[in-house]
C-alpha positions in Angstrom: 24.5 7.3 -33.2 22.1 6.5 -30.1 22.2 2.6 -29.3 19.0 0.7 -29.5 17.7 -0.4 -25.8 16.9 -3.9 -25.7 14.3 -5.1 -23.2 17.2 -6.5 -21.3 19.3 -3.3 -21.3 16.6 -1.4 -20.0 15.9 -3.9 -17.4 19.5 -3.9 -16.2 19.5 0.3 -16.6 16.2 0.3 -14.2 18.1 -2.2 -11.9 21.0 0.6 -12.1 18.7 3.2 -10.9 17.0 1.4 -8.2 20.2 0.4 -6.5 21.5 3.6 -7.1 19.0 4.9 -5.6 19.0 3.0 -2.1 22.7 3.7 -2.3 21.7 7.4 -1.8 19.3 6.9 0.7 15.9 7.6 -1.3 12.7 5.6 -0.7 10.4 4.1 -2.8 8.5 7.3 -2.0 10.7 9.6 -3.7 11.2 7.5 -6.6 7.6 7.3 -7.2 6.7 10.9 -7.0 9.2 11.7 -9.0 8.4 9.4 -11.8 4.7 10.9 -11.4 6.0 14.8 -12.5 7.4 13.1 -15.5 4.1 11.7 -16.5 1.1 12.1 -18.3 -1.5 13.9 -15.7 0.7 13.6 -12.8 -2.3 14.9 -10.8 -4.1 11.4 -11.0 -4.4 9.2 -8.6 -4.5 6.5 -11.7 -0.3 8.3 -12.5 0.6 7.3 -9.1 -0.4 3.7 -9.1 0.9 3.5 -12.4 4.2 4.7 -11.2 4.0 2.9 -7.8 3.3 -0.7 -9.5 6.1 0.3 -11.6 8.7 0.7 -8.6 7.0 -2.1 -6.7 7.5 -4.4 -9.8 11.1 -3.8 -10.6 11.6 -4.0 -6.3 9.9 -7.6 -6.7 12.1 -8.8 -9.6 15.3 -7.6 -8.2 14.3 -9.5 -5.1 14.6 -12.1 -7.9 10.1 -12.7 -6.9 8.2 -14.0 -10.4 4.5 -12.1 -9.3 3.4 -12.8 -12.9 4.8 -16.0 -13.3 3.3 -17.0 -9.9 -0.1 -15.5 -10.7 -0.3 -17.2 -14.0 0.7 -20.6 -12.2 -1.7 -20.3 -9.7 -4.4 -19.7 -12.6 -3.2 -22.7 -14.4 -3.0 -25.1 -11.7 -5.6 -27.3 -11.3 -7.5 -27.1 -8.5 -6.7 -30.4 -5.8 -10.4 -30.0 -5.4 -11.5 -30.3 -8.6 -11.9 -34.2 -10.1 -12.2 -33.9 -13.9 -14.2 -36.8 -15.5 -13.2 -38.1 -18.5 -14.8 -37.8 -22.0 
């Protein structure tokens, strides 16, 4: 009986890979066009930024970065420049 994958396990099986993979000397390149073979229209430029954001997203949290978290801070922040009024 196959195990279920939680979001975690996968997470910690991509972390696997990538470290694996700069263990064996290959780049972000090599990652990324292989992931693009293994994709839905791997001729598309749209499959390999797909499959590039991928490796640059996984690179970024392993770097222990929060680009999501950040952006949405950023968003949410109030603006120093703003003065709000009140009602």
């Amino acid at each position: 009986m196959k195990k279920t994958l939680t979001q975690q396990g996968a997470f910690r099986k991509e972390r696997k890979a990538l470290q694996r993979a700069i263990a064996n000397g290959l780049t972000e390149k090599d990652i990324v066009m292989e992931m693009v073979k293994r994709m839905d229209n791997p001729d598309s430029a749209t499959t390999l930024n797909q499959a590039s954001a991928a490796v640059m997203y996984l690179t970024a949290l392993c770097n222990k970065e929060t680009p999501i978290t950040d952006a949405v801070n950023a968003i949410l922040q109030p603006s120093p420049d703003v003065i709000v009024q009140p009602v």
